[in-house]
C-alpha positions as CSV (number, residue, x, y, z in Angstrom):
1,X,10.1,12.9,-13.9
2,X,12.8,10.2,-12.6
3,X,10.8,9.0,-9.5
4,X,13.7,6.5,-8.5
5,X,16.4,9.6,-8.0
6,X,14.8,10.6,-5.2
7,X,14.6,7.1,-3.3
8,X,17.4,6.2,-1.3
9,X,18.8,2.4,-0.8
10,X,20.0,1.7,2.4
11,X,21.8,-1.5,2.8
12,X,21.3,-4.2,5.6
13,X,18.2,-2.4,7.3
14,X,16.7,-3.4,9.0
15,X,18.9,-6.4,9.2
16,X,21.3,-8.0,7.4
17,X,20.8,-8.7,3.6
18,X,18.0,-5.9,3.2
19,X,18.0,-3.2,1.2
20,X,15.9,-0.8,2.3
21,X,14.2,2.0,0.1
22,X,14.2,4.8,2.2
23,X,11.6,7.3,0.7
24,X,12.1,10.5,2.8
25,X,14.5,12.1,0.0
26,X,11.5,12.0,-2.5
27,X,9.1,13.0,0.7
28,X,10.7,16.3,1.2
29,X,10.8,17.5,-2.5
30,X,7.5,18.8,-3.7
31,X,7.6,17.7,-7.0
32,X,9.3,14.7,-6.5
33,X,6.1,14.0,-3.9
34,X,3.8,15.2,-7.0
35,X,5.1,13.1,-9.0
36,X,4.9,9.3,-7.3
37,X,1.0,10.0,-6.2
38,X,0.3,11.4,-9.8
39,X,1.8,8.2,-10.9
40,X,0.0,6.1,-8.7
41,X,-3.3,7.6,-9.3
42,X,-3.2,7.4,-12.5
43,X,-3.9,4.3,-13.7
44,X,-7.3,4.3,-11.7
45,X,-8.5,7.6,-12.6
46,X,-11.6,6.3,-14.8
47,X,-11.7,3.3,-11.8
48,X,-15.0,3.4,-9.6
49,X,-13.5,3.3,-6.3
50,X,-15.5,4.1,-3.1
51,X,-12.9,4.4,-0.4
52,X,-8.6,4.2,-0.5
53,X,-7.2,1.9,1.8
54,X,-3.5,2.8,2.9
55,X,-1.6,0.5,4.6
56,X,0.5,1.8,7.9
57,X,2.5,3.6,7.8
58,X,4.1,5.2,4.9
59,X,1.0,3.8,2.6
60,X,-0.7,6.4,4.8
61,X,1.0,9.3,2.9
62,X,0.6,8.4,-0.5
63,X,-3.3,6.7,0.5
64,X,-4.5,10.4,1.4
65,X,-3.6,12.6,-1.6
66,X,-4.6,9.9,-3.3
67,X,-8.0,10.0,-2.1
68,X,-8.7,13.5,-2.3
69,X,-7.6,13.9,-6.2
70,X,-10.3,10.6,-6.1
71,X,-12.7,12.0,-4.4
72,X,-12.9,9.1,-1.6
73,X,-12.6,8.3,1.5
74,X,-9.6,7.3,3.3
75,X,-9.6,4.1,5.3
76,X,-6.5,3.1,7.7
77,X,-4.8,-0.7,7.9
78,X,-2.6,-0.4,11.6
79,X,-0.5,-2.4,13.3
80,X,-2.0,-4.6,16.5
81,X,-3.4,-2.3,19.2
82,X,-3.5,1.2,17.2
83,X,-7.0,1.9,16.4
84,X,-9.8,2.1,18.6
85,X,-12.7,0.3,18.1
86,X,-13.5,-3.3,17.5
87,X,-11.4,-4.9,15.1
88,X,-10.2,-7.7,12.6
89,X,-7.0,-8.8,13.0
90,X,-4.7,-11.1,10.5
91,X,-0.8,-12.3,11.1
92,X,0.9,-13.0,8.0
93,X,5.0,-13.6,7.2
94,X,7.3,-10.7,5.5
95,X,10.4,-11.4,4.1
96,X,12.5,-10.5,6.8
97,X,10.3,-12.1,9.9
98,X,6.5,-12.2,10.9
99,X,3.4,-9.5,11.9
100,X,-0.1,-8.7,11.4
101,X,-1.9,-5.9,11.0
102,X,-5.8,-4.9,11.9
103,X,-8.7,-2.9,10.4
104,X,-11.6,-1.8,12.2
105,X,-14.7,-4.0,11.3
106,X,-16.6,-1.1,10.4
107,X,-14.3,0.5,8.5
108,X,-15.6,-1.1,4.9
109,X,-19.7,-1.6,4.2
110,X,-20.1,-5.1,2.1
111,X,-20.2,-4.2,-1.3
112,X,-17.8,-0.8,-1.4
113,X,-14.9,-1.3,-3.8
114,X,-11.4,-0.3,-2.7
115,X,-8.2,1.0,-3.8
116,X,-5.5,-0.6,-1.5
117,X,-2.4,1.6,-2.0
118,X,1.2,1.1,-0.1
119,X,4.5,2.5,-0.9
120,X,6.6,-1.0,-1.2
121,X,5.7,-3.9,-2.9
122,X,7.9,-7.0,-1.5
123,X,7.3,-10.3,-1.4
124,X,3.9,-9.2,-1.3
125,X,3.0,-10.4,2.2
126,X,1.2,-7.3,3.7
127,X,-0.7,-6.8,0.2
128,X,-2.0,-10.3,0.3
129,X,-3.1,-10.3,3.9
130,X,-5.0,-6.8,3.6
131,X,-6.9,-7.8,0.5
132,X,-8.0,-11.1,2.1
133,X,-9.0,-8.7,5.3
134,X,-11.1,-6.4,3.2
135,X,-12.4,-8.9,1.5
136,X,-13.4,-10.9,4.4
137,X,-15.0,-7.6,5.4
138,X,-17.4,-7.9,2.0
139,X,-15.1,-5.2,0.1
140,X,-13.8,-5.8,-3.8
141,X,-10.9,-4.9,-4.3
142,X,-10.3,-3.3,-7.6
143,X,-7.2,-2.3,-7.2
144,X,-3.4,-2.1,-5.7
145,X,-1.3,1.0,-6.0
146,X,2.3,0.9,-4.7
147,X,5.0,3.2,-5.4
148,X,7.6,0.8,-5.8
149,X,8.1,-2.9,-7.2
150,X,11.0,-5.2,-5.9
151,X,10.6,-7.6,-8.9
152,X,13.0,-9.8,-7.6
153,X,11.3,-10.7,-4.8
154,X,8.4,-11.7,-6.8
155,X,5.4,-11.2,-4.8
156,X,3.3,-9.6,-8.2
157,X,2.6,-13.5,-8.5
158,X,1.1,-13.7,-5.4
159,X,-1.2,-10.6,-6.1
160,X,-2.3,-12.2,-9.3
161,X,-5.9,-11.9,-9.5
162,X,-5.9,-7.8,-8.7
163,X,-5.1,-5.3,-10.7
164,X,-1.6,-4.3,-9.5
165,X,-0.2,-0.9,-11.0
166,X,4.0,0.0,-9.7
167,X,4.9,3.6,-10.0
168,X,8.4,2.3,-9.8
169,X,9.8,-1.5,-10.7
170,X,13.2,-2.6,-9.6
């Protein structure tokens, strides 16, 4: 199935000189849904993966299913002041301005290994700063899932050393 008919491009969001991929056409179509998390999933199938890490917020919807064809757990990354216990906190830059993002430190047991999954891969900012989180938190990292690539902006270079599988590349 065509996984980029259902994605939508919406231009200067959300400002000027973006172009957002708006994912709520191929969220509302069943099979369109099926589709992009069977993608995803896929390449990690025969993976030993303790826990799937989904990235806030719409990494959240692709993280879960994900998990459960897996058989793992499901482990939150929030923007500041979200979750409720203690946690570890890291800023980082995106390509259109700056934020951070937090886990809760008990969230990963040294040692577990991790499939970090998102829906948009950028300049790879966000990636980058929760794999040097979960890391700092004792996880390995075998693994990054996202539903779509923006090639051009080139941040698969700075995701070298994981495994980094794109349901979609523009």
């Amino acid at each position: 199935m065509n996984i980029k008919k259902f994605i939508r491009e919406v231009p200067n969001f959300p400002q000027d000189g973006v172009s957002y991929k708006d994912i709520t056409p191929l969220l509302k179509d069943p099979a369109g849904l099926s589709a992009a998390v069977q993608a995803m999933l896929e390449p990690f199938v025969d993976a030993e993966v303790d826990l799937i890490v989904g990235i806030e917020a719409r990494g959240f919807v692709f993280a879960v299913p994900i998990a459960l064809e897996l058989g793992c757990g499901f482990v939150p990354v929030r923007k500041p002041g979200k979750l409720p216990a203690a946690t570890l906190s890291r800023d980082y830059a995106l390509e259109y301005g700056e934020t951070s993002l937090e886990i809760h430190t008990d969230a990963i047991a040294s040692g577990q290994k991790v499939l970090v999954v998102d829906d948009v891969l950028a300049t790879g900012g966000t990636l980058v700063a929760t794999c040097q989180t979960l890391e700092e938190l004792g996880a390995v990292v075998v693994g990054i899932s996202v539903l779509a690539e923006l090639s051009f902006l080139s941040g698969r270079d700075r995701l070298a050393e994981y495994k980094l599988e794109s349901a979609i590349v523009y």
